[in-house]
C-alpha positions as CSV (number, residue, x, y, z in Angstrom):
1,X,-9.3,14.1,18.8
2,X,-6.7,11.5,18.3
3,X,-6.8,8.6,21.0
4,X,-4.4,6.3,22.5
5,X,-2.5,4.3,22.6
6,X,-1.5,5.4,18.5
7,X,-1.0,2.6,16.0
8,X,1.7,3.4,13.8
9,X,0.9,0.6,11.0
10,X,-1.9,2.2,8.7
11,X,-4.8,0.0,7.4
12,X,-5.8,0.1,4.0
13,X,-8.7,-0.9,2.8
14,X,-10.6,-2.1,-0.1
15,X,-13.7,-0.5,-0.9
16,X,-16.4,-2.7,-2.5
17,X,-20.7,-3.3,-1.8
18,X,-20.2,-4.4,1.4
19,X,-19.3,-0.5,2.4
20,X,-21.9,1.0,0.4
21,X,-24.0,1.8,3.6
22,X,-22.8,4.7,5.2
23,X,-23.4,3.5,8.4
24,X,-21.1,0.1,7.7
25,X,-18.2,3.0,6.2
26,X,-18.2,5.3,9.1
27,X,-18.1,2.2,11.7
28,X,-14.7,0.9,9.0
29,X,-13.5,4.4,9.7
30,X,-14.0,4.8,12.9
31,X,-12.4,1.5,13.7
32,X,-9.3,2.8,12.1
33,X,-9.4,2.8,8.6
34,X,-6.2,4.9,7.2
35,X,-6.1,4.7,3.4
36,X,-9.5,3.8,1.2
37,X,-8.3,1.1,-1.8
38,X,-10.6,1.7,-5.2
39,X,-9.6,-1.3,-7.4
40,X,-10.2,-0.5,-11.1
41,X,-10.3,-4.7,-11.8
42,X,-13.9,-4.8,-10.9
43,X,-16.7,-1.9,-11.1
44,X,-17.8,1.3,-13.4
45,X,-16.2,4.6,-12.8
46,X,-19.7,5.8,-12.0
47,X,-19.5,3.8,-8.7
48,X,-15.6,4.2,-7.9
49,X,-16.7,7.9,-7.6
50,X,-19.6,7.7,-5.7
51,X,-17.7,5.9,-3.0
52,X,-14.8,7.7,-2.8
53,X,-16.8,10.5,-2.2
54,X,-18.9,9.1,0.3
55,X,-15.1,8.0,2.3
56,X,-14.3,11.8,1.9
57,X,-17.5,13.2,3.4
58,X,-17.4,10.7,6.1
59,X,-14.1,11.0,7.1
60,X,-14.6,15.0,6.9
61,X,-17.4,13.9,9.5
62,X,-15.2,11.9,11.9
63,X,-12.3,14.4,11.7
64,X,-10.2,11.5,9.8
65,X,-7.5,12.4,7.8
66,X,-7.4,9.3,5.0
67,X,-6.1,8.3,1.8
68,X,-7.2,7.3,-1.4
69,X,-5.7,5.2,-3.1
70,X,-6.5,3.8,-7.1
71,X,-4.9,0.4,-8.1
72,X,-5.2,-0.5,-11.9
73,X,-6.5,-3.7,-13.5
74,X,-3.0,-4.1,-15.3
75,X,-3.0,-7.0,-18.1
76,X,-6.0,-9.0,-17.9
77,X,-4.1,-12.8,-18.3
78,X,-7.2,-15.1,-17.4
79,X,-9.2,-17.4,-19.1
80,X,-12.7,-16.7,-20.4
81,X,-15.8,-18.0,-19.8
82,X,-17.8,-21.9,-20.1
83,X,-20.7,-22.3,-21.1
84,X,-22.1,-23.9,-18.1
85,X,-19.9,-21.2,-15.8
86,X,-17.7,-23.7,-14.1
87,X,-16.2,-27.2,-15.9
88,X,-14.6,-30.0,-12.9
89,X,-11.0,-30.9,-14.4
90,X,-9.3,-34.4,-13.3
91,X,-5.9,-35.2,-13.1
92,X,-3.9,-36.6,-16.3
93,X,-6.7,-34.9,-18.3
94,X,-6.2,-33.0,-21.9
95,X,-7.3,-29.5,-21.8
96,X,-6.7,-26.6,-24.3
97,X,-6.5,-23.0,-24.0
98,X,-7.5,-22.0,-27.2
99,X,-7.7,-18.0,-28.2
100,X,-10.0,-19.0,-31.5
101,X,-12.6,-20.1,-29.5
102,X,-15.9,-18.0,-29.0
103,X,-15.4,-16.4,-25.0
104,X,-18.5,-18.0,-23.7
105,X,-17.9,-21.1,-25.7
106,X,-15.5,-22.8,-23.1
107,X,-16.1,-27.1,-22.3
108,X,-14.5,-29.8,-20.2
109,X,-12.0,-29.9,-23.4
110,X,-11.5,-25.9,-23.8
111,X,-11.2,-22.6,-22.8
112,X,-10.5,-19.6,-24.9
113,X,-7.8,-16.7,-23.3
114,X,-7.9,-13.1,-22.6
115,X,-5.0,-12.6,-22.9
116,X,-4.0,-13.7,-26.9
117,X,-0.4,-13.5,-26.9
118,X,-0.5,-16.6,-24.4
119,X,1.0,-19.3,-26.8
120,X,3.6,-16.9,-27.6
121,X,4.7,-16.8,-24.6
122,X,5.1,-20.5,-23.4
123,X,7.1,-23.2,-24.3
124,X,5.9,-27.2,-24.0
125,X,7.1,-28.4,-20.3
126,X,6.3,-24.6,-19.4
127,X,4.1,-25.1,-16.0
128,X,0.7,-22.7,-16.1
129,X,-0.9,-21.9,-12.8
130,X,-4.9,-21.2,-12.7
131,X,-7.3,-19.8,-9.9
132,X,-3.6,-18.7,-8.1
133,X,-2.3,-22.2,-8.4
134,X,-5.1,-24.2,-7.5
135,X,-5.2,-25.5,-10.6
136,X,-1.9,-26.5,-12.3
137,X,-1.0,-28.1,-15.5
138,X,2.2,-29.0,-18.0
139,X,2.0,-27.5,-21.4
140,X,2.8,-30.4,-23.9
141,X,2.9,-28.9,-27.3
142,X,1.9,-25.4,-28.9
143,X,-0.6,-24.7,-32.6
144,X,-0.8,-21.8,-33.5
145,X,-3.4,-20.5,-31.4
146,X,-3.7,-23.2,-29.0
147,X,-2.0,-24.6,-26.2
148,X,-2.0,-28.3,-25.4
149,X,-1.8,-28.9,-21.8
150,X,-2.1,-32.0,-19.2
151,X,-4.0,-31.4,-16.2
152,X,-1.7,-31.7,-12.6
153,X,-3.6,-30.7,-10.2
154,X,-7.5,-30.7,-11.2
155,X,-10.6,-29.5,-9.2
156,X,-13.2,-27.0,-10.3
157,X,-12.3,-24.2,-12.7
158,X,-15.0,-21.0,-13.2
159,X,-15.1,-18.2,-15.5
160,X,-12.7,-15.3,-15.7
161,X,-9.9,-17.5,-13.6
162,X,-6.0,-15.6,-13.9
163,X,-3.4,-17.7,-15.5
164,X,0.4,-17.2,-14.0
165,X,3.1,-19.1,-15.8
166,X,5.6,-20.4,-13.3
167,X,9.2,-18.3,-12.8
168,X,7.5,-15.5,-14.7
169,X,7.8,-14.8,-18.1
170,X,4.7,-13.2,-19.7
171,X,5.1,-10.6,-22.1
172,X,2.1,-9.1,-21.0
173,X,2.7,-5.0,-20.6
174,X,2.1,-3.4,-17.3
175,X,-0.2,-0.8,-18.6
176,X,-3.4,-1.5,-20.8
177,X,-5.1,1.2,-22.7
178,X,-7.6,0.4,-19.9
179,X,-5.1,1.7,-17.4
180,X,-4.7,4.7,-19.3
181,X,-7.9,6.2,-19.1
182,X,-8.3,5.4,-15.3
183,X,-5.3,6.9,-14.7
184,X,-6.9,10.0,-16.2
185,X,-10.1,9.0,-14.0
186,X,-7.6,8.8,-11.0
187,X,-6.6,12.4,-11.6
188,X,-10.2,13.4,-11.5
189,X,-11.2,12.3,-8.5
190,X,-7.5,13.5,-7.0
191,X,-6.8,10.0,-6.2
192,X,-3.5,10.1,-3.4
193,X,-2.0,6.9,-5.0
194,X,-2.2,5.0,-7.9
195,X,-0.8,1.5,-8.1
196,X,0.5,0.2,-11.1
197,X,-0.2,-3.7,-11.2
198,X,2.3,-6.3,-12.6
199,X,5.2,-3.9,-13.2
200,X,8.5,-6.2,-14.8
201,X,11.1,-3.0,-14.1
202,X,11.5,0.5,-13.9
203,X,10.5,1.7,-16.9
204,X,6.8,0.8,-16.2
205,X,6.7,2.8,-13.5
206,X,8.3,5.7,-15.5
207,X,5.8,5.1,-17.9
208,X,2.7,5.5,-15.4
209,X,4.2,8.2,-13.9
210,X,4.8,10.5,-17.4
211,X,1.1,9.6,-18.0
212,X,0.4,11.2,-15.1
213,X,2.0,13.8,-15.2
214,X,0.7,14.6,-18.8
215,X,-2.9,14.5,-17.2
216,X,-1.9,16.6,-14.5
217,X,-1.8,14.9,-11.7
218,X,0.8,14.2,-8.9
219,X,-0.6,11.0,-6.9
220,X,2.6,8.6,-5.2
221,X,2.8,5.4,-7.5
222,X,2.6,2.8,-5.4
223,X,4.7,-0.9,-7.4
224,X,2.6,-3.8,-6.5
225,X,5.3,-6.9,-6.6
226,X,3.5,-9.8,-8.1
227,X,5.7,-10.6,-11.0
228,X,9.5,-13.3,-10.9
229,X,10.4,-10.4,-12.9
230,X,9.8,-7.8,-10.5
231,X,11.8,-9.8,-8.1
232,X,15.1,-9.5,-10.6
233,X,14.4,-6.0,-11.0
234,X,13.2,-4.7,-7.4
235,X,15.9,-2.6,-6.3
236,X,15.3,-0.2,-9.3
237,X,11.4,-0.2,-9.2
238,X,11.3,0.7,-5.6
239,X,13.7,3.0,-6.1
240,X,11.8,4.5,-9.4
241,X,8.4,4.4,-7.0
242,X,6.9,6.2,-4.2
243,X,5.7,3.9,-2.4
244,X,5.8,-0.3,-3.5
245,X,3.4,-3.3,-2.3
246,X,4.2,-7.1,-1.3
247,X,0.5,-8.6,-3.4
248,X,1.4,-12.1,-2.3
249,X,-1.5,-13.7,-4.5
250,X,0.2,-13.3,-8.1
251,X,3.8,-13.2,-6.9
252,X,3.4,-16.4,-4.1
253,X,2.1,-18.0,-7.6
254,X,4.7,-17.3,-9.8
255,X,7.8,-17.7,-7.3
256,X,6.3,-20.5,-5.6
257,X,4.7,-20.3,-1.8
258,X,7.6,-21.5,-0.1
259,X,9.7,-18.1,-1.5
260,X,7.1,-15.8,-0.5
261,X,7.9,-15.5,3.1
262,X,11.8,-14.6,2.4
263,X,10.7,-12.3,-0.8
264,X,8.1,-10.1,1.6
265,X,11.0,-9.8,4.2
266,X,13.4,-8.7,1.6
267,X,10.8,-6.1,0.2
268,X,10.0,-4.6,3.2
269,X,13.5,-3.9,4.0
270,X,15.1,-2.6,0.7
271,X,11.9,-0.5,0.4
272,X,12.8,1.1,4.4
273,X,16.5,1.4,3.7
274,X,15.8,3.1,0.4
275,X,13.0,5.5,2.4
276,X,9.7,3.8,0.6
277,X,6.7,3.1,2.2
278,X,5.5,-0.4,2.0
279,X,1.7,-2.4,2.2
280,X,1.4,-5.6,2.5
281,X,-1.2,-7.2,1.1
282,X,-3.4,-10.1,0.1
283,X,-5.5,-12.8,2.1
284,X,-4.0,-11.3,5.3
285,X,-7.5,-12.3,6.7
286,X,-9.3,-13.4,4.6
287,X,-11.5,-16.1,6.9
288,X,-13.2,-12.8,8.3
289,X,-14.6,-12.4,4.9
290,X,-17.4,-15.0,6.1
291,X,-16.3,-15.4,10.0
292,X,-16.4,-13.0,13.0
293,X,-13.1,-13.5,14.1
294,X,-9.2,-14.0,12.6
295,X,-7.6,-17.4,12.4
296,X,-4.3,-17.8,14.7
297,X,-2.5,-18.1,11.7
298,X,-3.5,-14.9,10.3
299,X,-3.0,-13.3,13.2
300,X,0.4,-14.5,13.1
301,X,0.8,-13.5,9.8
302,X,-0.4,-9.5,10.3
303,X,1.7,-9.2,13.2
304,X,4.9,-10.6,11.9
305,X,4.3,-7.9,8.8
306,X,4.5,-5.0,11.7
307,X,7.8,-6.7,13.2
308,X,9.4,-6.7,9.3
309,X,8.4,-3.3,9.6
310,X,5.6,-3.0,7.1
311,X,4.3,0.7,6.9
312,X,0.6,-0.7,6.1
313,X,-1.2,-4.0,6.1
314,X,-4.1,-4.4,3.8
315,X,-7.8,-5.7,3.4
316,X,-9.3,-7.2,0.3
317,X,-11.8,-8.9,0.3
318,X,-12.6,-9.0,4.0
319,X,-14.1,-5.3,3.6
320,X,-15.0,-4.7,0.3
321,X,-17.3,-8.2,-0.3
322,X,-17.1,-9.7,3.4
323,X,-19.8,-10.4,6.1
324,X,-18.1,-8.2,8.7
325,X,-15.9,-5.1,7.8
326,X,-15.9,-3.0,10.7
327,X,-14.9,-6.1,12.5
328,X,-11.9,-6.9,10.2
329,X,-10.7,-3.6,10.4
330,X,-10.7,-3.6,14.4
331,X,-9.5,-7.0,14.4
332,X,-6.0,-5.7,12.5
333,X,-6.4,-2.5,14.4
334,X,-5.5,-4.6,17.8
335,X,-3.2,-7.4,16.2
336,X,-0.8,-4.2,15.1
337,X,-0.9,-2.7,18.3
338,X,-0.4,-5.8,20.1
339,X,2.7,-6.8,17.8
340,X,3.9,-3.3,17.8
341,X,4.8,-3.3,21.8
342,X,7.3,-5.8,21.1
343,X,9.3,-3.6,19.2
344,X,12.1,-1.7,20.4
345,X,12.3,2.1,20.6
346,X,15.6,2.6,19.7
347,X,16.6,3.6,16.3
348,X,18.0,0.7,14.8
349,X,19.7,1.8,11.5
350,X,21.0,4.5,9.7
351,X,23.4,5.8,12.4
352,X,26.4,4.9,10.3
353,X,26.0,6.4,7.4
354,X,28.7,7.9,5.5
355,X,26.8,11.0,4.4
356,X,22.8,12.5,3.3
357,X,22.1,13.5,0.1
358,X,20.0,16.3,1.5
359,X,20.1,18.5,4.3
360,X,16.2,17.7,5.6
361,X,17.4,14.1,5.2
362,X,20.1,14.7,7.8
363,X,17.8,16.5,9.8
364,X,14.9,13.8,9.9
365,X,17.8,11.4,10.9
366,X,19.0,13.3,13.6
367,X,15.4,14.0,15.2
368,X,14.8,10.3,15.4
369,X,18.4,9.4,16.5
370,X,17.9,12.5,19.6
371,X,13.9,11.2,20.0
372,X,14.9,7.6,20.9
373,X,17.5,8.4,22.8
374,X,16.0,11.3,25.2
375,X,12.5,10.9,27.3
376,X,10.7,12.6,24.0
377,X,7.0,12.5,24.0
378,X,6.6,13.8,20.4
379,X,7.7,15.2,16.9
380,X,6.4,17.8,15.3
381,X,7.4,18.1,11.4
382,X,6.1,21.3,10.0
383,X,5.7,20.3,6.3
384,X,4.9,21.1,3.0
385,X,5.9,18.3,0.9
386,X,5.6,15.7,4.2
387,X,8.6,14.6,2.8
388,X,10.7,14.9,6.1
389,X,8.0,13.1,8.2
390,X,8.1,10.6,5.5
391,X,12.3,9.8,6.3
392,X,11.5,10.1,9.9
393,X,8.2,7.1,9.5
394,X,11.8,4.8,8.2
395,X,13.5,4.7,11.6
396,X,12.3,2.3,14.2
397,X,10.6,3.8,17.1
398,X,7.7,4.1,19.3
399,X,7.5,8.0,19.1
400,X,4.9,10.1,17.5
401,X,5.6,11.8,14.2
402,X,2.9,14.4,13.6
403,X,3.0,16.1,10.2
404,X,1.6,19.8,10.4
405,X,0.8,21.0,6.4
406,X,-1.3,23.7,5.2
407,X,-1.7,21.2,1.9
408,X,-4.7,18.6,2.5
409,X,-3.0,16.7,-0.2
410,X,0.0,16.3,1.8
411,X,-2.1,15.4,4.9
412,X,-3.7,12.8,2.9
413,X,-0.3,11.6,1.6
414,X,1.4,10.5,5.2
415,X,-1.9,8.8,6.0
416,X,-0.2,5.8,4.8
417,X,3.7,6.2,6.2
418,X,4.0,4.3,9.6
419,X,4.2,6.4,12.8
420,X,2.8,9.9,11.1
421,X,-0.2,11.0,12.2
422,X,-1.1,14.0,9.7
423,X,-2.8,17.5,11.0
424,X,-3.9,20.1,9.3
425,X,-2.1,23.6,10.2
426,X,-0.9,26.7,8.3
427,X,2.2,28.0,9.5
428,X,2.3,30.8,7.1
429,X,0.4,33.2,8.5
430,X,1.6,32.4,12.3
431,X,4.4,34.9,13.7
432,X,7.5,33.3,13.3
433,X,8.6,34.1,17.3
434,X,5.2,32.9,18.0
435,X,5.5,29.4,15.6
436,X,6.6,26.7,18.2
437,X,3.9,27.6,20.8
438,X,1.1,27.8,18.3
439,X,2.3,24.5,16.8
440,X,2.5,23.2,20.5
441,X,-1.2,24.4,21.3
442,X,-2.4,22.7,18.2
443,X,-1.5,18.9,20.2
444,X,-2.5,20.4,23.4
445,X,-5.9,21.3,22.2
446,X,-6.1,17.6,21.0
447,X,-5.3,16.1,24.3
448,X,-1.7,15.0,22.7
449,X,1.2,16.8,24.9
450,X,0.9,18.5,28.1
451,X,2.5,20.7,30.6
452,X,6.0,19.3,31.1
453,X,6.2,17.0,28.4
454,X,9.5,17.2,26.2
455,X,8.9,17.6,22.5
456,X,11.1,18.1,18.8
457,X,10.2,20.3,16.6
458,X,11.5,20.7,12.9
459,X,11.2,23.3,10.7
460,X,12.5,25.8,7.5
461,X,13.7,29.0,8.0
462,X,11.7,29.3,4.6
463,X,8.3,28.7,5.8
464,X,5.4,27.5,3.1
465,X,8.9,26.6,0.7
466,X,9.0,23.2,-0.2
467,X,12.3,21.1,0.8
468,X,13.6,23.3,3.5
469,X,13.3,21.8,6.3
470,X,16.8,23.0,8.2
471,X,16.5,22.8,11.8
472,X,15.3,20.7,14.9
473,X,14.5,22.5,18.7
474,X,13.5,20.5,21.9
475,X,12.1,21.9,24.6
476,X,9.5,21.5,26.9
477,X,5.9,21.8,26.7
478,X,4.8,25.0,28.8
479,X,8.3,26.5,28.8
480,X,8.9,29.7,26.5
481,X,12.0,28.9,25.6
482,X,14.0,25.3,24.1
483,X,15.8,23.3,25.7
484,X,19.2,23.0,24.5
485,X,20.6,24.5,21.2
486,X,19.5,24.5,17.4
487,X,20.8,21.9,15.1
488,X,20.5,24.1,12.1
489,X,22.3,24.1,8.4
């Protein structure tokens, strides 16, 4: 049964030891948990699977439709390892990044990379961020194989620390031949998403998806954002993507902290108006990694994501390696529900545009354009694709979207889009005469409409054909027939 009051931002959540007891996972799901983050950076396939299937079975077991979602290593640019694990670096100190030297072998004086092509890429008076800028120093001349720097910033530096130039710049690829076999291991375990890390433009995200294809898969490719480049190049890698995320840790380094704020607004909003879902992610509370309850400042943070109009917020750390999960999860469950009655119901864009490109576009438009301005309770997209439900989740509003799909894929799919709640329901073998009513009892049986309440429903003539959805009907819950007249092609 579905419970209110609904939130329509969807968690995701990383999966990691500290959900390996099914108790702690079913208390993360329970407390709202909508899509299930496996990150191929750390971990051995052997594990990734058991886990996933463990999120499946227990979901299954709480009647929770959720999401799994893969995100790839990318291009491993970090340092290697000391000898005594961690070195303390002072300011106005030489150091060299050296790619000859052995990758346990590092000092006070060196470190080996990697990532190889490093001096390559830089240029003395280049700036080169460690640990995501903690550490920061000045590259002063270039050998070969080894990069002279001066230390900026010092403090303590471990093994296996990422390396960001700042403004971009690496030459780095997106995908690894890593990434290539896990995104055959993502196709395997019918991963939902797969996230492409450190894409520079379109044509990585072109090149993930053929490779997907080829293994025969058809996950959403989610762009995470942490590159300058990908900030040059944004309009045409959300629009190449299904879905794209804000990772503020590698892109707050390479732009600078200051720019991250403006750069997640601008994100989120390109990524609504051209009909993309978008997570947030990275450090959005972290302090709950080792503490029971959220800094003010994080709170702050989450909510103003749901006011941008984020379709997810994400945990990292906080739930796959942190001290209270379940507690993090709740914790964002209540800060997006309490941000989210500030927002207006009224549908605040699209209404003036020019033309659709397709005729379920218009149709998903003009459902949430009639929904927030008529006393509607709820909207019932019956879906193959979810595609419809997926341009609906893009207009502001308070209203209910609930997707109705035979396809369990597809009901795991608009677990992430904002507003949707997905149900499983086969139309195809329901009298057509009989279609609205059935679909009807399906949210009365879950305690979701009753007598009297005013719904929209939208629909193919075509039913079980993907991309034709053609008409919307209101009428009233407990009435035979609408209220009002078709909108139909």
């Amino acid at each position: 049964m579905i419970t209110q009051p609904l939130r329509r931002t969807k968690i995701v959540v990383t999966l990691g030891p500290a959900l390996d007891e099914p108790d702690v996972l079913k208390r993360v799901i329970q407390a709202g948990a909508d899509v299930f983050r496996a990150n191929f950076s750390h971990g051995a396939l052997e594990t990734h699977h058991q886990r996933i299937n463990m999120v499946r079975e227990l979901a299954l077991e709480c009647g929770k439709t959720v999401a799994i979602l893969v995100d790839l290593q990318g291009p491993k640019i970090r340092i290697a390892r000391f000898k005594n694990k961690k070195i303390r670096l002072e300011e106005g100190q030489s150091f060299i990044l050296d790619t000859e030297l052995g990758d346990n072998d590092g000092t006070e004086e060196a470190v080996s990379l990697d990532y190889k092509d490093l001096p390559r890429d830089v240029r003395p008076g280049d700036t080169l961020l460690l640990d995501d800028g903690r550490i920061v120093m000045q590259v002063q001349k270039i050998e070969v194989n080894r990069i002279h720097c001066k230390v900026i910033i010092g403090g303590d530096l471990s093994n296996n620390k990422g390396i960001n130039r700042m403004g971009g710049g690496l030459s780095a690829a997106a995908l690894t031949d890593k990434d290539r076999i896990d995104i055959k291991e993502a196709v395997n375990i019918n991963a939902d998403y797969i996230a492409v890390s450190f894409p520079r433009n379109a044509d990585d995200i072109k090149e993930a998806r053929i490779l997907l294809k080829a293994a025969g898969g058809n996950a959403g490719i989610i762009a995470k954002i942490e590159r300058a480049e990908a900030m040059t190049n944004i309009d045409e890698i959300i629009r190449t993507s299904d879905a794209v995320m804000v990772a503020r840790g590698d892109l707050g380094v390479e732009i600078g902290d200051a720019e991250l704020p403006g750069a997640q607004k601008h994100i989120i909003h390109l990524a609504k108006k051209l009909n993309k879902p978008v997570i947030t992610a990275t450090q959005m509370l972290e302090s709950m990694t080792y503490n029971s309850i959220p800094t003010r400042a994080e709170v702050s943070d989450v909510a103003n994501a749901v006011l941008d109009g984020t379709d997810a917020v994400m945990l990292s750390g906080e739930t796959a390696v942190g001290k209270y999960p379940d507690k993090a999860v709740a914790a964002m469950d209540r800060i997006c529900l309490s941000a989210e009655k500030t927002l207006s119901r009224k549908s605040l864009r699209r209404l003036n545009e020019p033309h659709f490109r397709y005729v379920d576009e218009a149709i998903a438009m003009a459902t949430m354009y009639t929904a927030n301005h008529l006393d509607i309770k709820a909207i019932i997209a019956l879906t193959e694709s979810g595609t419809t439900p997926l341009w609906m989740s893009c207009v502001k509003s308070s209203i209910p979207i609930y997707g109705l799909s035979r396809h369990v894929t597809t009901q795991r799919r608009m677990a992430l889009y904002r507003g949707v709640y997905p149900i499983p329901f086969d139309a195809t073998n329901i009298d057509r005469r009989a279609l609205n009513q059935t679909a009807v009892a399906e949210l009365q049986k879950r305690n979701i409409l009753k007598e009297g309440d005013l719904v929209i429903i939208t629909k193919g003539d075509l039913i079980g054909v993907h991309g034709r959805t053609n008409s919307m009907k209101i009428f009233t819950v407990g009435h035979l027939t609408h209220s009002g007249s078709d909108i139909q092609n």
